[in-house]
Structure formats: structure tokens, C-alpha cells
C-alpha positions as a Markdown table, in Angstrom:
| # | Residue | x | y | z |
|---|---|---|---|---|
| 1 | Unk | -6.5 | -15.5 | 2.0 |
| 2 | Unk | -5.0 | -14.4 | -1.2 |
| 3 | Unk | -1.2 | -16.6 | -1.8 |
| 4 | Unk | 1.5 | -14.0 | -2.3 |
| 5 | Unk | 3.3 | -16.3 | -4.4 |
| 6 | Unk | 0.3 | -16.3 | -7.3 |
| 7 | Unk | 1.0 | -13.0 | -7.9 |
| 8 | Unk | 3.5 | -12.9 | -10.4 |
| 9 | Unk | 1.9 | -11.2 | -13.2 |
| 10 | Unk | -0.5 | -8.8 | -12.0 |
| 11 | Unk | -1.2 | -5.3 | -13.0 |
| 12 | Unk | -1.2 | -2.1 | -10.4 |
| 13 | Unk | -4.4 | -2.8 | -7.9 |
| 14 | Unk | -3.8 | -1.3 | -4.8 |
| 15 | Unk | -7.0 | -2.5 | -3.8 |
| 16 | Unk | -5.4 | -5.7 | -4.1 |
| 17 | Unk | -3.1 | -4.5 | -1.5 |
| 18 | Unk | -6.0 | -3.4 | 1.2 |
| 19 | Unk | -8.1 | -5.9 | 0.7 |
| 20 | Unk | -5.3 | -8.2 | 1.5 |
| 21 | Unk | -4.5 | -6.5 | 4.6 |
| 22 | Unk | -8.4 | -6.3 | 6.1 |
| 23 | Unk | -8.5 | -9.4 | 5.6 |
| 24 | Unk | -5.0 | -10.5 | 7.7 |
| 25 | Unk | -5.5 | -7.9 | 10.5 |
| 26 | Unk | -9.4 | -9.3 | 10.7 |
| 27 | Unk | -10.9 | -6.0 | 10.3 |
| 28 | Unk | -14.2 | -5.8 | 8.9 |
| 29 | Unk | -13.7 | -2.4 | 6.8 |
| 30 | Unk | -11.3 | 0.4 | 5.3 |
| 31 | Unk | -12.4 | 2.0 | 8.4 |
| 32 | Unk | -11.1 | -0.8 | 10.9 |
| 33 | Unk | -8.1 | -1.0 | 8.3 |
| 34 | Unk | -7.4 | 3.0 | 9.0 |
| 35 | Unk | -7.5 | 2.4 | 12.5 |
| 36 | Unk | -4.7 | 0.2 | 12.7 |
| 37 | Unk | -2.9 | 1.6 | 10.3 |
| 38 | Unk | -2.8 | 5.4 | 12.1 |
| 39 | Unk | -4.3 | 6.9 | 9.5 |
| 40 | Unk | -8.1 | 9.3 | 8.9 |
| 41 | Unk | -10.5 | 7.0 | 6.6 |
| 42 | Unk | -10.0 | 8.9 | 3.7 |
| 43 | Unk | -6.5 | 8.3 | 3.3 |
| 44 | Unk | -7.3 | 4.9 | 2.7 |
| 45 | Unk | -10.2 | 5.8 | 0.3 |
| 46 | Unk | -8.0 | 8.2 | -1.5 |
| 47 | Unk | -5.4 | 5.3 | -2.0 |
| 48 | Unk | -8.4 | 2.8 | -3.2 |
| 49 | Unk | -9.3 | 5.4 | -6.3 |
| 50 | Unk | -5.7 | 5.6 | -6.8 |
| 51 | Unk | -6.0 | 9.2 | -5.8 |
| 52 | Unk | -3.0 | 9.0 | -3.5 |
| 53 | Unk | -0.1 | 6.7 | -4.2 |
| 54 | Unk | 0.9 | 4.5 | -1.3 |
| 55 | Unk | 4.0 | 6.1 | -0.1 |
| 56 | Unk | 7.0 | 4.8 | 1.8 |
| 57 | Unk | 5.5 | 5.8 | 4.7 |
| 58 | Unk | 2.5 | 4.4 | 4.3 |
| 59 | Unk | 4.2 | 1.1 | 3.0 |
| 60 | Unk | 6.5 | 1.2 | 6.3 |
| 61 | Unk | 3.3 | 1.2 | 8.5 |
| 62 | Unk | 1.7 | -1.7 | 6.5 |
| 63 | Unk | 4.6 | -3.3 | 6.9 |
| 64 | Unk | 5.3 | -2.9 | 10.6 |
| 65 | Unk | 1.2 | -4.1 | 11.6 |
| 66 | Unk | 1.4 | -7.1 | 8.8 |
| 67 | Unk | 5.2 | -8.7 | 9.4 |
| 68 | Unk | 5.2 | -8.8 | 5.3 |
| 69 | Unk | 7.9 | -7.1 | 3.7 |
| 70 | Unk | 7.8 | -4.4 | 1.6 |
| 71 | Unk | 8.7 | -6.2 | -1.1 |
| 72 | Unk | 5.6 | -8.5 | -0.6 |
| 73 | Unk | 3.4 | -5.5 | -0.2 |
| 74 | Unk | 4.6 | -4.1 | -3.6 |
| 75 | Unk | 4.1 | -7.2 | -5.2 |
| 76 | Unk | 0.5 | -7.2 | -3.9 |
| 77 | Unk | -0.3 | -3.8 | -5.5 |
| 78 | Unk | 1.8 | -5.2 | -9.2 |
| 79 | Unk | 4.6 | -2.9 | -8.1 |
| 80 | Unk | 7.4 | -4.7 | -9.9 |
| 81 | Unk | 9.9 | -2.1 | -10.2 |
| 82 | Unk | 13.1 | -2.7 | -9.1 |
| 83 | Unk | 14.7 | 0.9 | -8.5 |
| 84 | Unk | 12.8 | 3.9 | -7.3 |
| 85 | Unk | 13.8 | 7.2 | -8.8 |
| 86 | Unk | 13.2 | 10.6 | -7.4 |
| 87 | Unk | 12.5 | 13.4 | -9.7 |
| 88 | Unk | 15.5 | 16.5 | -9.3 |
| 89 | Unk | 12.0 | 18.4 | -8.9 |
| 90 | Unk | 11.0 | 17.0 | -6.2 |
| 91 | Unk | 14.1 | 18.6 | -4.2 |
| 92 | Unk | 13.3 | 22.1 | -5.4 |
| 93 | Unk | 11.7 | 24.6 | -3.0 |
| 94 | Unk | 8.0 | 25.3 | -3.8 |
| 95 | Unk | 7.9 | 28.9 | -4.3 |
């Protein structure tokens, strides 16, 4: 099983990140991964081509099934940021 600790220098892999958690839940698959996570198999393929980001929801579900925190999810992925910001265009209506 990958060390959480070793990853101090990594780039962005979410991959990194669901690999990590088939192999902790024991699931064989994305598919067995999507299963426990709630979610359609595509999502998760969607996150693998970095198609999707992996939201806060997504990150609150990985983080309920895994016990990790979110901070050691992030840093699986080489998410090292430290604040998030949210874009003022993100609160504008879509017209």
C-alpha cells in the first residue's frame, strides 16, 4: 500500500488518489470503487482522464468510506494548496 508520508513532492495524479483507495477498500476495479463511493462508473473514469476535478463532495465521500482526511486525500492527488478560492463567477446566475 502506497505510504502517505512519501508523498511530499508529487505532481497532480488523481489516479494516484483512486488507485490508492481500491486498493484500501479491497475492491477489485473503478467499478467496485464507484460502488462504494455512491457514484455511476463514469464519474470515476471522468475523474481518472482528469475530465472532472474531484470536488468537495466527492473528496467528503472518499473521506467518510476511507477514515483519511481530506488533507491526506489531497496530498495523494499532489494537491498542495493551501487556500481554495472561488471565482466571483461562479456565484453569477447562468443565464
Amino acid at each position: 500500500m502506497t505510504d502517505i508520508s512519501t508523498l511530499e513532492n508529487v505532481d497532480y495524479d488523481p489516479n494516484r488518489l483512486l488507485d490508492f483507495l481500491i486498493e484500501k477498500m479491497r475492491t477489485k476495479n473503478d467499478a467496485g470503487l464507484s460502488r462504494e463511493l455512491g457514484v455511476a462508473p463514469p464519474v470515476i473514469s471522468k475523474i481518472r482522464h482528469r475530465r472532472l476535478p474531484v470536488g468537495a463532495s466527492m473528496l467528503i465521500r472518499m473521506h467518510e468510506i476511507s477514515d483519511l482526511s481530506i488533507r491526506e486525500l489531497r496530498n495523494l492527488m499532489g494537491d498542495r494548496r493551501e487556500k481554495h478560492r472561488i471565482s466571483p463567477e461562479q456565484f453569477k446566475p447562468k443565464v
